[in-house]
Chimera marker file (.cmm) of the C-alpha trace (Angstrom):
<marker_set name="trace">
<marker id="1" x="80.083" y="247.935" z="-61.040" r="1" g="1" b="0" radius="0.5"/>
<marker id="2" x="77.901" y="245.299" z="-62.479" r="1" g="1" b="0" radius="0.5"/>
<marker id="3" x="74.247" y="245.197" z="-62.144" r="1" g="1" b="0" radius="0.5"/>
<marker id="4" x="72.458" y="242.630" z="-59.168" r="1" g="1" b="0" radius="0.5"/>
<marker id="5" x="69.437" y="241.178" z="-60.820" r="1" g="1" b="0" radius="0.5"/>
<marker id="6" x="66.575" y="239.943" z="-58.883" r="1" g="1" b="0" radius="0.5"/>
<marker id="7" x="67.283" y="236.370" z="-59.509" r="1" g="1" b="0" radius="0.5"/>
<marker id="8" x="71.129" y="237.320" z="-57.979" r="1" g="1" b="0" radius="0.5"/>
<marker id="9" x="69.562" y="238.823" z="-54.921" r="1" g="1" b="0" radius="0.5"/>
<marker id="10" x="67.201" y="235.742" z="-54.514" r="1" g="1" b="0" radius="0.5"/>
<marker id="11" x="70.191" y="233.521" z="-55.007" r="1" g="1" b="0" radius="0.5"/>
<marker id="12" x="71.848" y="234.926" z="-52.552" r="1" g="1" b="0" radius="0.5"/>
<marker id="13" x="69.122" y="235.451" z="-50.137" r="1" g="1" b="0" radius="0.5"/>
<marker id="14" x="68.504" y="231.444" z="-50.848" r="1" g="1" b="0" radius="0.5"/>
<marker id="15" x="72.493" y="231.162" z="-48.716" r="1" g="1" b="0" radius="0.5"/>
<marker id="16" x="70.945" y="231.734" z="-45.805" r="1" g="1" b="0" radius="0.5"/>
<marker id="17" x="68.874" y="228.583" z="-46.142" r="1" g="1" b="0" radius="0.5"/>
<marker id="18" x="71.167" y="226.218" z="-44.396" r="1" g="1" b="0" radius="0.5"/>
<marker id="19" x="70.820" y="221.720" z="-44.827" r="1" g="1" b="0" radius="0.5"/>
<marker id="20" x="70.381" y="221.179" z="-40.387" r="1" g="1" b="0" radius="0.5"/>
<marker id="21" x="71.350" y="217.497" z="-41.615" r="1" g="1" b="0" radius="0.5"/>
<marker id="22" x="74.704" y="218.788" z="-43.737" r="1" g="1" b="0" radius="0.5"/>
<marker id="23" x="75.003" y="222.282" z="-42.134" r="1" g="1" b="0" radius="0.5"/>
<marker id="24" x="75.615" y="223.874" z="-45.241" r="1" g="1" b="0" radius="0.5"/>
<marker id="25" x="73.130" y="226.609" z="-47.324" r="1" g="1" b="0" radius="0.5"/>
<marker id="26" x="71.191" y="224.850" z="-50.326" r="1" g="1" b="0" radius="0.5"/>
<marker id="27" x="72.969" y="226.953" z="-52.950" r="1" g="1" b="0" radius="0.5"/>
<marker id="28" x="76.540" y="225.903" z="-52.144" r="1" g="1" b="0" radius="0.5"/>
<marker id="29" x="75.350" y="221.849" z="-52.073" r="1" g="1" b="0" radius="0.5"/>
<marker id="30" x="73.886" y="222.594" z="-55.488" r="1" g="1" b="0" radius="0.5"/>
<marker id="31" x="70.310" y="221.814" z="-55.025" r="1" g="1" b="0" radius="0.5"/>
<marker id="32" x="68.988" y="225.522" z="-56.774" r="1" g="1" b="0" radius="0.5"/>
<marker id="33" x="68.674" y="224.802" z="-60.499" r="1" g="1" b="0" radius="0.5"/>
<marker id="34" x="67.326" y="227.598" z="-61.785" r="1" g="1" b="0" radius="0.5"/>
<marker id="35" x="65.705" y="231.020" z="-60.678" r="1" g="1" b="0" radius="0.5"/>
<marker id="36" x="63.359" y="232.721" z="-63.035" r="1" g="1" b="0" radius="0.5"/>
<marker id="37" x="61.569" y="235.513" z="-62.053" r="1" g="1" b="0" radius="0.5"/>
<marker id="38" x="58.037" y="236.613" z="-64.018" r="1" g="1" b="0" radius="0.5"/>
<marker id="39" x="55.695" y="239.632" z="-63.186" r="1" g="1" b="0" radius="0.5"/>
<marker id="40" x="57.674" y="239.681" z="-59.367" r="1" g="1" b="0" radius="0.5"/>
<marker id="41" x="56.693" y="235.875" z="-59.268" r="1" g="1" b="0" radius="0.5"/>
<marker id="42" x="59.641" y="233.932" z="-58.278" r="1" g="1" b="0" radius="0.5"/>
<marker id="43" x="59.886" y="230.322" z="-59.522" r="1" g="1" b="0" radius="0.5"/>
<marker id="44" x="62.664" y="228.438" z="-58.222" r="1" g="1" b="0" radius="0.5"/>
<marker id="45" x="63.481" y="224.781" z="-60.005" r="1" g="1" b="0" radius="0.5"/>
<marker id="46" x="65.676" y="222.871" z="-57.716" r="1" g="1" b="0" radius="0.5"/>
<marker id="47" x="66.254" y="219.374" z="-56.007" r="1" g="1" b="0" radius="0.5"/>
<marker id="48" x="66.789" y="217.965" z="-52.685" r="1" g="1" b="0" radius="0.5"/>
<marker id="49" x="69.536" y="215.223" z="-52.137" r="1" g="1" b="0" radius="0.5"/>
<marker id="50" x="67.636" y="212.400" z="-52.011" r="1" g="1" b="0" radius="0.5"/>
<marker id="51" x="63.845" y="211.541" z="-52.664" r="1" g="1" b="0" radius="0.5"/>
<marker id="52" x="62.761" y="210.794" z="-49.588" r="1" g="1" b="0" radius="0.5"/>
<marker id="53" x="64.603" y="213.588" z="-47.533" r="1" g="1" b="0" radius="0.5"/>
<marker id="54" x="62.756" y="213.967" z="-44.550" r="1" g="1" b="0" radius="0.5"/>
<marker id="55" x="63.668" y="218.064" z="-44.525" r="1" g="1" b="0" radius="0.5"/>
<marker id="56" x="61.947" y="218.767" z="-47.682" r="1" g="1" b="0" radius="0.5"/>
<marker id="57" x="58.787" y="220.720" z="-45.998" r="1" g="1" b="0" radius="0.5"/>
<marker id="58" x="61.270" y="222.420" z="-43.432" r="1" g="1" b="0" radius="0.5"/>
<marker id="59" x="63.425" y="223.521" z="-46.689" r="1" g="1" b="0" radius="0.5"/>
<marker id="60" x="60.401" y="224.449" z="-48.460" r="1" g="1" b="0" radius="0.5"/>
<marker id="61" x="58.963" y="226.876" z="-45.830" r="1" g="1" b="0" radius="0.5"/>
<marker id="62" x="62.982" y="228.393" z="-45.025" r="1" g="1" b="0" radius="0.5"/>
<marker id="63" x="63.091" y="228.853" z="-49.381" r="1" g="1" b="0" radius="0.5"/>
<marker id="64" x="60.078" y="230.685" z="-49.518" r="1" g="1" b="0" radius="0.5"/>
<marker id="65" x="60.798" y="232.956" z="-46.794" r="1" g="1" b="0" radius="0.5"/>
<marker id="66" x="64.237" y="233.688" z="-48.063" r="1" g="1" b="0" radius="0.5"/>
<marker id="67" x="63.210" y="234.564" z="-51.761" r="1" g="1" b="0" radius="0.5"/>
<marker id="68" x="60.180" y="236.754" z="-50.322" r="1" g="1" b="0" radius="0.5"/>
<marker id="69" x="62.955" y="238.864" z="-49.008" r="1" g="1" b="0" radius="0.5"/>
<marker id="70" x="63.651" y="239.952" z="-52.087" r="1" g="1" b="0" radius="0.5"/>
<marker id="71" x="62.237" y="243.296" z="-52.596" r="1" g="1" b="0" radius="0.5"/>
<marker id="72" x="59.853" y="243.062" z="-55.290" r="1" g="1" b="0" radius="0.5"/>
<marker id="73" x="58.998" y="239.498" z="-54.731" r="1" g="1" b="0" radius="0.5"/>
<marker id="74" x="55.418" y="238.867" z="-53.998" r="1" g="1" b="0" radius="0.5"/>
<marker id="75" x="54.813" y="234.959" z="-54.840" r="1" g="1" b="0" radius="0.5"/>
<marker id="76" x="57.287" y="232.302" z="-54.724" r="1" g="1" b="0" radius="0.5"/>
<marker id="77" x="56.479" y="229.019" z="-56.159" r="1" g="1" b="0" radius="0.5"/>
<marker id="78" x="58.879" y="225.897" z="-55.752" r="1" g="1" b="0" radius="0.5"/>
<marker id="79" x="59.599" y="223.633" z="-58.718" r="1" g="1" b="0" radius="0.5"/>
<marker id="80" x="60.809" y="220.459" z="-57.416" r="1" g="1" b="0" radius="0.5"/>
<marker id="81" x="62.768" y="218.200" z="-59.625" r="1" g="1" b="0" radius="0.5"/>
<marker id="82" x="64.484" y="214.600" z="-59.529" r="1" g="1" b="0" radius="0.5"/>
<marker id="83" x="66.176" y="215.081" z="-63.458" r="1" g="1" b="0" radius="0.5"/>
<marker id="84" x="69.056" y="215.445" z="-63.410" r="1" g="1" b="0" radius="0.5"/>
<marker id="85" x="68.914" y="213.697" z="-60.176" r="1" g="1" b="0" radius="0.5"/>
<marker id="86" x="71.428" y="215.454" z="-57.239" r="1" g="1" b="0" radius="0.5"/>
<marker id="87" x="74.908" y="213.828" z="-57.023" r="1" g="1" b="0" radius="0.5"/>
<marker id="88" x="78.174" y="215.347" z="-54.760" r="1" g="1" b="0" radius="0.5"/>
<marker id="89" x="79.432" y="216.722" z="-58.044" r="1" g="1" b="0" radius="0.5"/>
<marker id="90" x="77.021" y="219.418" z="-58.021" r="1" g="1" b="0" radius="0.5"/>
<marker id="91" x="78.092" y="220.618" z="-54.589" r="1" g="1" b="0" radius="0.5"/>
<marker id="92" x="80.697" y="223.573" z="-54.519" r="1" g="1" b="0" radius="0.5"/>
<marker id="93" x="84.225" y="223.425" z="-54.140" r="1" g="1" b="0" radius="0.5"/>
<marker id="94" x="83.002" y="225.312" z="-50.331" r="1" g="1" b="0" radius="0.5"/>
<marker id="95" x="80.572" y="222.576" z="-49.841" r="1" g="1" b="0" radius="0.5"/>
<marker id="96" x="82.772" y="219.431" z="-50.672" r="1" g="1" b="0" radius="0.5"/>
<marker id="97" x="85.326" y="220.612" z="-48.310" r="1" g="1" b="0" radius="0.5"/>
<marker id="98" x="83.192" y="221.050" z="-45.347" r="1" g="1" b="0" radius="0.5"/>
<marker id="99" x="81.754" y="217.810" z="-46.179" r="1" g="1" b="0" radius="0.5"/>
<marker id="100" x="85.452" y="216.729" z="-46.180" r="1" g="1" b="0" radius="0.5"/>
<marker id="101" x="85.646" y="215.508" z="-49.479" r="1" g="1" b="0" radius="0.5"/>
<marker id="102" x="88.984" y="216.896" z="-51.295" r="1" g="1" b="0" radius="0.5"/>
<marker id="103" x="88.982" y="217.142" z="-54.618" r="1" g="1" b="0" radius="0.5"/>
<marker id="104" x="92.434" y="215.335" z="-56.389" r="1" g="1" b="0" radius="0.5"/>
<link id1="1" id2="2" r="1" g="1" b="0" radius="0.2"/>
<link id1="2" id2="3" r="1" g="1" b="0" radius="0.2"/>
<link id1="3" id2="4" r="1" g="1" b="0" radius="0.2"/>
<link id1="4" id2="5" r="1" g="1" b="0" radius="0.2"/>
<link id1="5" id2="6" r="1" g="1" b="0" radius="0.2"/>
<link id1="6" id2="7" r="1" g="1" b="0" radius="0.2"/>
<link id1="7" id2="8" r="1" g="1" b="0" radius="0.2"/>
<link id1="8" id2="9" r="1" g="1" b="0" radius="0.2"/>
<link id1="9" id2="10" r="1" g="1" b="0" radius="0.2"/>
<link id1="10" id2="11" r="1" g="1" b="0" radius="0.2"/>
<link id1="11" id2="12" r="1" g="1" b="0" radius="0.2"/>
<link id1="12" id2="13" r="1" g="1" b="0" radius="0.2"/>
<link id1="13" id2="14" r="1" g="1" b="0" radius="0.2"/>
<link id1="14" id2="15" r="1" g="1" b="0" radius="0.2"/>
<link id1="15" id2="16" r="1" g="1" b="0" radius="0.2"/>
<link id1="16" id2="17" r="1" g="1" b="0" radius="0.2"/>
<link id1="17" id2="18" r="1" g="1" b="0" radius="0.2"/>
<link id1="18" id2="19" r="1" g="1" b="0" radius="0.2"/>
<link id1="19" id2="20" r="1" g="1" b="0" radius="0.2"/>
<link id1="20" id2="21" r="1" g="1" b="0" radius="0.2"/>
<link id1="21" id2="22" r="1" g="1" b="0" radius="0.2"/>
<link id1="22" id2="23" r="1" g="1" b="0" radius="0.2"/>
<link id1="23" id2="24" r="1" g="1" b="0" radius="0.2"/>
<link id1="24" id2="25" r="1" g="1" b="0" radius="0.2"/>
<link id1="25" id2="26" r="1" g="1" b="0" radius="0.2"/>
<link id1="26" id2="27" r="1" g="1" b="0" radius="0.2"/>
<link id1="27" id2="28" r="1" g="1" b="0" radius="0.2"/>
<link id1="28" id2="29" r="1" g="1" b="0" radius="0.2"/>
<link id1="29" id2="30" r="1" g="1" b="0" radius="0.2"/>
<link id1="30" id2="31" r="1" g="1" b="0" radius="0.2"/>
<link id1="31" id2="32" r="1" g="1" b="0" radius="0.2"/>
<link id1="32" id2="33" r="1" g="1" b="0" radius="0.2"/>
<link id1="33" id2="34" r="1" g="1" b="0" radius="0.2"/>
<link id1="34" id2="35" r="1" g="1" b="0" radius="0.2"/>
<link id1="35" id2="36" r="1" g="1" b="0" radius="0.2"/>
<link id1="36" id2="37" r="1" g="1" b="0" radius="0.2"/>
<link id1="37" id2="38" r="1" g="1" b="0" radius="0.2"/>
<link id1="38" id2="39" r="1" g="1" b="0" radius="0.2"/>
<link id1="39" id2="40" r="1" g="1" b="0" radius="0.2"/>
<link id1="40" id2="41" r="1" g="1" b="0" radius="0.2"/>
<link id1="41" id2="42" r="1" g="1" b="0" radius="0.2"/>
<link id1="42" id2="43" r="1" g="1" b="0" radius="0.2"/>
<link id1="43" id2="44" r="1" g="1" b="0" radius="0.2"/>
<link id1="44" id2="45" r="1" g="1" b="0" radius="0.2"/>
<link id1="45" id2="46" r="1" g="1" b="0" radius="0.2"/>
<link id1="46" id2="47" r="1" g="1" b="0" radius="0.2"/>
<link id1="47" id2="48" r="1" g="1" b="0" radius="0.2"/>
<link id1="48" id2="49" r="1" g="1" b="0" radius="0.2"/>
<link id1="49" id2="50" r="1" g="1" b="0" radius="0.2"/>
<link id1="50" id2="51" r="1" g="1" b="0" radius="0.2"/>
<link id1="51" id2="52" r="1" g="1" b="0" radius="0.2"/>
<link id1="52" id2="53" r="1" g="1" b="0" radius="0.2"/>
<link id1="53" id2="54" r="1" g="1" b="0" radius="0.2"/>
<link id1="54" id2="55" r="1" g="1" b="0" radius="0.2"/>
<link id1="55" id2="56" r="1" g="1" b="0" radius="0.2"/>
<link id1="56" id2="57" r="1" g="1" b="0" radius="0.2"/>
<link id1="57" id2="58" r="1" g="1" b="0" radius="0.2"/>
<link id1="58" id2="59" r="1" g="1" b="0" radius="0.2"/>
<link id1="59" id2="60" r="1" g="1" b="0" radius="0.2"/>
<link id1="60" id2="61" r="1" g="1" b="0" radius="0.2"/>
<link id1="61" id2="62" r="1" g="1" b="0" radius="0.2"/>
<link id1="62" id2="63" r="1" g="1" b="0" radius="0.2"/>
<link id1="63" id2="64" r="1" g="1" b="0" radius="0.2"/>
<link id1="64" id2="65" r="1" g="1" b="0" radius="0.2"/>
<link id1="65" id2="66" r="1" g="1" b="0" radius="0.2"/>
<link id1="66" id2="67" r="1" g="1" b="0" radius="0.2"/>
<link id1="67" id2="68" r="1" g="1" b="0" radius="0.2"/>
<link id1="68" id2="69" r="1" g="1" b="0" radius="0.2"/>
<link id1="69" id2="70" r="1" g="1" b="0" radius="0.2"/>
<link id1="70" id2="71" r="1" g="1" b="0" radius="0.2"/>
<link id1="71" id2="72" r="1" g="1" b="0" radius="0.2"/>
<link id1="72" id2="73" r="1" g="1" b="0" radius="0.2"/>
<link id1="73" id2="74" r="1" g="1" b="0" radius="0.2"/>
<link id1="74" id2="75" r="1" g="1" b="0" radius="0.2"/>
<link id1="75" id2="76" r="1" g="1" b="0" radius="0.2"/>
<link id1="76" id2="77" r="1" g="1" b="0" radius="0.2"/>
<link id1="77" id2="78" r="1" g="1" b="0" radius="0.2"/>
<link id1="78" id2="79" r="1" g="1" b="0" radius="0.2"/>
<link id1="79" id2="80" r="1" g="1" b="0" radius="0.2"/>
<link id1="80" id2="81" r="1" g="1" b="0" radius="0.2"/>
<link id1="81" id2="82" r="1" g="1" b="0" radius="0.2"/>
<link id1="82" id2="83" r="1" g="1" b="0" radius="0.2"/>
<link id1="83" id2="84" r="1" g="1" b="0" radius="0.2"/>
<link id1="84" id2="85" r="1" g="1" b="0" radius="0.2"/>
<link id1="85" id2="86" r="1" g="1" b="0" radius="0.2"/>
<link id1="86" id2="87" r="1" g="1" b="0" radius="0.2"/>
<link id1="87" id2="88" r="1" g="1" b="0" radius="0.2"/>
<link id1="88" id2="89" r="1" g="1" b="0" radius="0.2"/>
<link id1="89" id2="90" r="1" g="1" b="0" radius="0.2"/>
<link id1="90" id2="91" r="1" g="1" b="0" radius="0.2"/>
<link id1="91" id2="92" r="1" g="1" b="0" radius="0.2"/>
<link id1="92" id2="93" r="1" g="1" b="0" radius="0.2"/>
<link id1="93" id2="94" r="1" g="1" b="0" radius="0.2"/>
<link id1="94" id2="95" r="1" g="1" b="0" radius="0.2"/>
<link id1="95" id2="96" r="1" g="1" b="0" radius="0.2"/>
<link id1="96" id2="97" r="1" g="1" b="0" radius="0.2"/>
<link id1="97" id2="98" r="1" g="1" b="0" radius="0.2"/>
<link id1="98" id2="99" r="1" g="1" b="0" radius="0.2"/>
<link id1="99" id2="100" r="1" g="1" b="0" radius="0.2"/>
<link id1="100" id2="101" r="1" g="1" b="0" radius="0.2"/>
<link id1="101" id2="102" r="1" g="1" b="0" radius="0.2"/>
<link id1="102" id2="103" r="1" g="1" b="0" radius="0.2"/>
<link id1="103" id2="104" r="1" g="1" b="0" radius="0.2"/>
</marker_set>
């Protein structure tokens, strides 16, 4: 059995954050770039799908809650990022489906 690390758990915890506009969690559509995790200070580096997405506070208050889940979490800070900018690419084989885009 392998060992969960904390930035697994907040990864996963991060699944439950769900796009309202694309109905699909933020880690499937590829917007989580990185988790590190210093001193139980989470920093998650990530994107949104486009600049001006109107969802970005909702996401950021829904990504904050999820990662102070975490047991052993006790700051989260958000790292947003536009490089490398988001494309459909990113997105999961899961997501792309949903989205009904078939890969060929």
């Amino acid at each position: 059995m392998t060992e969960t690390t904390m930035e697994d758990q907040v990864k996963e915890s991060l699944m439950d954050v769900i796009d309202p506009e694309l109905g699909i969690d933020i880690v499937n559509l590829g917007l989580i770039y990185k988790i590190d995790i210093i001193d139980s200070n989470c920093i998650i580096t990530m994107t949104l799908t486009t600049m001006g997405c109107p969802l970005g506070d909702y996401l950021h208050d829904e990504i904050v809650d999820a990662a102070e889940c975490v047991e052993g979490i006790k700051s989260v800070e958000i790292n947003l990022v536009w490089e490398p900018a988001w494309e459909i690419d990113k997105a999961s084989r899961f997501a792309r489906i949903s989205l009904g885009i078939f890969d060929s």
